[in-house]
C-alpha positions in Angstrom: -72.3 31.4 38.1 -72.4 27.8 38.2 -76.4 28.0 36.6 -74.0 29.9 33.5 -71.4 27.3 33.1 -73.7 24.7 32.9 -75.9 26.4 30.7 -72.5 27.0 28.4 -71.4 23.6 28.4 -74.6 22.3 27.5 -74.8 24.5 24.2 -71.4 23.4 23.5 -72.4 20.3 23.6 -75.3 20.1 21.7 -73.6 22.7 18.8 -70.7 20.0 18.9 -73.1 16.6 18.7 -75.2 18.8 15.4 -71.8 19.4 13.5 -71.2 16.3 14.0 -73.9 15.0 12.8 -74.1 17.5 10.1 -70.7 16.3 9.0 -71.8 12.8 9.2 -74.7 13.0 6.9 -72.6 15.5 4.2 -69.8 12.8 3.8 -72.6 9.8 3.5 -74.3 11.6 0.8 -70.8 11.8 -0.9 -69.8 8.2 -0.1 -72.5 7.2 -2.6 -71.9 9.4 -5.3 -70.8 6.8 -7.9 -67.2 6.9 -8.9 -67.5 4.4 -12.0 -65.9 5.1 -15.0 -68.2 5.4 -18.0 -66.3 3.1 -19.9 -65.7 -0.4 -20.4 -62.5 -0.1 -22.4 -60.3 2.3 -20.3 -57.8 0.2 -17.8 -54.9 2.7 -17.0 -55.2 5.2 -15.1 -52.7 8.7 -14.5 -52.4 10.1 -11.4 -50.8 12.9 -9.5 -50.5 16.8 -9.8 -51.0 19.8 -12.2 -48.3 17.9 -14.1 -50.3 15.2 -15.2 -53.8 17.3 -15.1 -52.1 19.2 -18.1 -49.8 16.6 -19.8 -52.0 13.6 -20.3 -54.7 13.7 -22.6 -56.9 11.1 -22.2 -59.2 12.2 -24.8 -56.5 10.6 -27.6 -57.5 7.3 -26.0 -60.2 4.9 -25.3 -57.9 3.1 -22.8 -56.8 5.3 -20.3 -57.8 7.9 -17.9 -56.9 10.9 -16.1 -57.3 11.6 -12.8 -54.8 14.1 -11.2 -55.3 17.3 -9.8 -53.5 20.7 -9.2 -51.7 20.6 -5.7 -52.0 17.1 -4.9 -50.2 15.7 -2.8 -49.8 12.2 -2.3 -51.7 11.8 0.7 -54.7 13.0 -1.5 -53.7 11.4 -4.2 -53.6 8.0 -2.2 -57.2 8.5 -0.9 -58.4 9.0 -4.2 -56.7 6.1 -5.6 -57.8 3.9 -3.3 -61.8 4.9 -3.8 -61.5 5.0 -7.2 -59.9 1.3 -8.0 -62.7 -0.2 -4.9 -65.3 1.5 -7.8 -63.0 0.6 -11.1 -61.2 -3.0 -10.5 -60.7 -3.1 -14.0 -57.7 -0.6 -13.8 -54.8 -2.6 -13.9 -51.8 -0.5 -14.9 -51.3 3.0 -12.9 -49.4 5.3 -13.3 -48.1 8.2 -10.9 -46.1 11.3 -11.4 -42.9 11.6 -9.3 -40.4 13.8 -10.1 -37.7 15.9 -7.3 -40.3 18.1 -6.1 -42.7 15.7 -5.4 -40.5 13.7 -2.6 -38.7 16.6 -1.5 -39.5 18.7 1.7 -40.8 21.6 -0.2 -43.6 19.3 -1.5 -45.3 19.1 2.3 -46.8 22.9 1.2 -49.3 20.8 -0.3 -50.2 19.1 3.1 -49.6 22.0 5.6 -50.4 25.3 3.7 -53.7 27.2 5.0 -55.0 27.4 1.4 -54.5 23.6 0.2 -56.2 22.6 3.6 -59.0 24.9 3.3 -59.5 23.7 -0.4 -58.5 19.8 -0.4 -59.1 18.7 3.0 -62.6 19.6 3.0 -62.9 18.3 -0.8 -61.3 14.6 0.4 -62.7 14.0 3.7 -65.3 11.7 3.3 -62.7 9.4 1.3 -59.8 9.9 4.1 -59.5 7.7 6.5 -59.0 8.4 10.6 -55.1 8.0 9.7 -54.9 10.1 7.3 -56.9 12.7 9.0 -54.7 12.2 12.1 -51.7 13.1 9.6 -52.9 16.2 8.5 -54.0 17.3 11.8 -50.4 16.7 13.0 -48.7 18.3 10.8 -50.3 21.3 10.9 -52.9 21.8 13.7 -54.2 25.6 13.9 -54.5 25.4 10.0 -56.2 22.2 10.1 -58.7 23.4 12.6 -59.4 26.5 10.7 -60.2 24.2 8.0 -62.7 22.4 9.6 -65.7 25.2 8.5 -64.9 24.8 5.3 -66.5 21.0 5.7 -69.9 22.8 6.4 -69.5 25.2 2.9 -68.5 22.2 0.3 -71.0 22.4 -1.9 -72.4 19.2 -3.8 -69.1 18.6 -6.4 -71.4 17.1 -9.3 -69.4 18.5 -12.4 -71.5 19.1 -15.5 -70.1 16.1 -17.2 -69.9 13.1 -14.1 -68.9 13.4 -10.3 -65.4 12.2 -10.9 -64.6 14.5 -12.5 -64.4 17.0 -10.2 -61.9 15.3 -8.6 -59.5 15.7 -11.4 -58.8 15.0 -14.6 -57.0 16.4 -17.7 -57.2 20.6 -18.5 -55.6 21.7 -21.4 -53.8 25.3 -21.0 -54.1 27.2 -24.4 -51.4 30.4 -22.5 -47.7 30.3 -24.3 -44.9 30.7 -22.0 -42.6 34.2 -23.3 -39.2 33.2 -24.2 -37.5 35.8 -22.1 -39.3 33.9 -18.9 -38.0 31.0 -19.8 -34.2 32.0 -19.8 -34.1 34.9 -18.0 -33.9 33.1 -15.4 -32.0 30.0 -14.5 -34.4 28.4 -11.6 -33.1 25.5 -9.4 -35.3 22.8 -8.1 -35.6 23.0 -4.3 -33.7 21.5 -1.6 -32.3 19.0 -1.1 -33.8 17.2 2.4 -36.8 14.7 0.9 -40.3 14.5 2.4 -41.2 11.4 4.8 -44.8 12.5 4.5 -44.5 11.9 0.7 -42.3 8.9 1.0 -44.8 7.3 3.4 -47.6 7.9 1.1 -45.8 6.6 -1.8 -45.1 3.9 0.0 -48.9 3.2 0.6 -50.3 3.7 -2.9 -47.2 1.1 -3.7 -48.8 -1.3 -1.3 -52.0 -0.7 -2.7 -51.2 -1.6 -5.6 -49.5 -4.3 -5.0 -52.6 -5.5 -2.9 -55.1 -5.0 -5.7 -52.7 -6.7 -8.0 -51.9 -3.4 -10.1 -49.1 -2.9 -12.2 -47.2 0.8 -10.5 -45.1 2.5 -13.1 -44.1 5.9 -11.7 -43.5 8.6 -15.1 -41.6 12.2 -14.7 -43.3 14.4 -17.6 -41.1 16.9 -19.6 -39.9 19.8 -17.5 -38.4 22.7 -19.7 -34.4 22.1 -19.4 -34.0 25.9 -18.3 -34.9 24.7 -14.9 -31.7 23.0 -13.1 -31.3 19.5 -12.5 -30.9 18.6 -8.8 -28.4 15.6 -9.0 -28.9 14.9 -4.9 -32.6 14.5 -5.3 -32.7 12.6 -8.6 -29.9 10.4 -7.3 -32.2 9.6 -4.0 -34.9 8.6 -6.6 -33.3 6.5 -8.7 -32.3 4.7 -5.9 -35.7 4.4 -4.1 -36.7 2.7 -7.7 -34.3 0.3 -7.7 -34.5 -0.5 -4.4 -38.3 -1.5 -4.7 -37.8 -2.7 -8.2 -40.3 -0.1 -9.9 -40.7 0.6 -13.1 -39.8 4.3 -13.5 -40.6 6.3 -17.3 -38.4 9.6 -17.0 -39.8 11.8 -19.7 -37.8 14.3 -18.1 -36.3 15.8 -20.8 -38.6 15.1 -23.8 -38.3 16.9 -26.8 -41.0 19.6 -26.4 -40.8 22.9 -28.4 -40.9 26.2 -26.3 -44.1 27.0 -27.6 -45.0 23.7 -26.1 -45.0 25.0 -22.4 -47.1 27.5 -20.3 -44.4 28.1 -17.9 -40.8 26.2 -16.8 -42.5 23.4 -15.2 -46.2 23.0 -17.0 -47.3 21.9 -20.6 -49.5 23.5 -22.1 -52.1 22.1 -24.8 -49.4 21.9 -27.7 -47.1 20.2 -25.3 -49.6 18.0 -24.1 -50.1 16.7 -27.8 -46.9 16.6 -28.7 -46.3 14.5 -25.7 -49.3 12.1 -25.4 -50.8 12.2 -28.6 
C-alpha cells in the first residue's frame, strides 16, 4: 500500500511539473507574438466591450484604433491595455467605455461566469499578471479551476489579417433590431449595488495611464432610450468622474435612428456610421 501511494504521488508529480511546463512554453510563444500596430499615424486607441467592438469604426480613420472585445471586462481589458501601449508608446489619448452596467455588480458575470473563464481566461493568460490571476481565482474558484484545461486547447490566435487582432477590434453587425422588440418592452438597467472588482480595475488602467503619460477619456456610446435610465448608478458615476477629475464623453443618448441598432443596447453597422463616421 505504501509501494501504491508513492508510486501515485510520483505521477502526480511528474503530470503536474509537464503541465507546467507545457503552460510555460505555450504563453512564451505568445509573449513574442508582436503586438505593433501597422501604423505610424494611429495614436488613440478605444477600448472596452461589444459596445465599442460594434460602435467604433476605425476604418473611417487613419488615427485611431480599435481594440475592444465582446464580454470584457475590465480586468481583461486592463491586461490588454497594458501589453498593448508597452508595444505602441505612441498611443497617447485612450479611450474606455463606461456606462452603468459596466461598474455595477451585474458586470462581475464577465469575471466569474463558467463560459467567460473558459473563453477569456485561457485567451489572456500569458498577458495577466500573478494578481490578476489571483483575482479571478478568488472570485470564483471551482470555475476557474475548470478553466485551467482550456490553457492546454488555445490554439495559436494568429487572425488572417495580424495577431492583434484577435484580441479585438471593431465588427460591424449588418442584423436590424424589430421595432416591436424595441418597445414592447420597457427594460431597466440592473441594480443598483456597483462592482469593486470593476472599480479596482478602473482604477488601475487610470493609474496606467497616468504612468505612461496618456490622456484617459472615458465615452458612454448611444444606448436606444427604450431602455430605462438608472439615476442611482449614473449619479455614482458622475461623481466618481469628478472626483478624479476625468474627462467623461456621454454619447448616451445620441441621435441614432431605430434602424441604427441591432438590439436595445448594440449598434449595429448603420449606427456605427452614423455615430463615428
Amino acid at each position: 500500500m505504501k509501494k501504491l501511494i508513492i508510486q501515485l504521488s510520483v505521477f502526480t508529480t511528474l503530470v503536474v511539473l509537464l503541465s507546467v511546463t507545457i503552460l510555460y512554453v505555450l504563453r512564451e510563444v505568445q509573449l513574442k507574438k508582436t503586438w505593433k500596430v501597422n501604423s505610424s499615424k494611429k495614436h488613440i486607441l478605444f477600448i472596452g466591450d461589444s459596445h465599442i467592438e460594434v460602435s467604433v469604426n476605425d476604418h473611417y480613420s487613419n488615427h485611431y484604433y480599435t481594440l475592444a472585445e465582446s464580454g470584457d471586462c475590465y480586468l481583461y481589458t486592463f491586461c490588454k491595455f497594458n501589453r498593448f501601449i508597452e508595444a505602441n508608446p505612441q498611443f497617447d489619448t485612450i479611450y474606455l467605455r463606461i456606462d452603468c452596467h459596466n461598474i455595477d455588480k451585474t458586470s462581475e458575470e464577465w469575471s466569474t461566469r463558467q463560459s467567460y473563464l473558459d473563453f477569456k481566461f485561457p485567451s489572456c493568460f500569458p498577458y495577466l499578471k500573478n494578481d490578476d490571476i489571483q483575482t479571478l481565482y478568488t472570485l470564483n474558484p471551482i470555475g476557474f479551476i475548470k478553466s485551467i484545461p482550456y490553457l492546454l486547447t488555445v490554439s495559436d490566435k494568429e487572425s488572417k489579417t495580424e495577431y492583434l487582432k484577435s484580441f479585438g477590434s471593431y465588427k460591424p453587425i449588418d442584423s436590424v433590431v424589430q421595432l416591436k422588440d424595441l418597445y414592447k418592452e420597457l427594460k431597466s438597467e440592473d441594480v443598483n449595488i456597483t462592482s469593486d472588482i470593476q472599480f479596482l480595475y478602473l482604477e488601475k488602467i487610470r493609474a496606467l495611464c497616468k504612468e505612461k503619460g496618456k490622456v484617459l477619456i472615458l465615452i458612454t456610446v448611444p444606448i436606444h432610450k427604450s431602455v430605462i435610465r438608472n439615476s442611482v448608478l449614473e449619479t455614482k458615476l458622475e461623481q466618481y468622474v469628478v472626483r478624479n477629475n476625468i474627462l467623461y464623453l456621454n454619447y448616451r443618448d445620441y441621435n441614432i435612428s431605430d434602424d441604427g441598432y441591432s438590439d436595445k443596447f448594440h449598434l449595429n453597422k448603420k449606427g456605427s456610421h452614423e455615430f463615428t463616421n
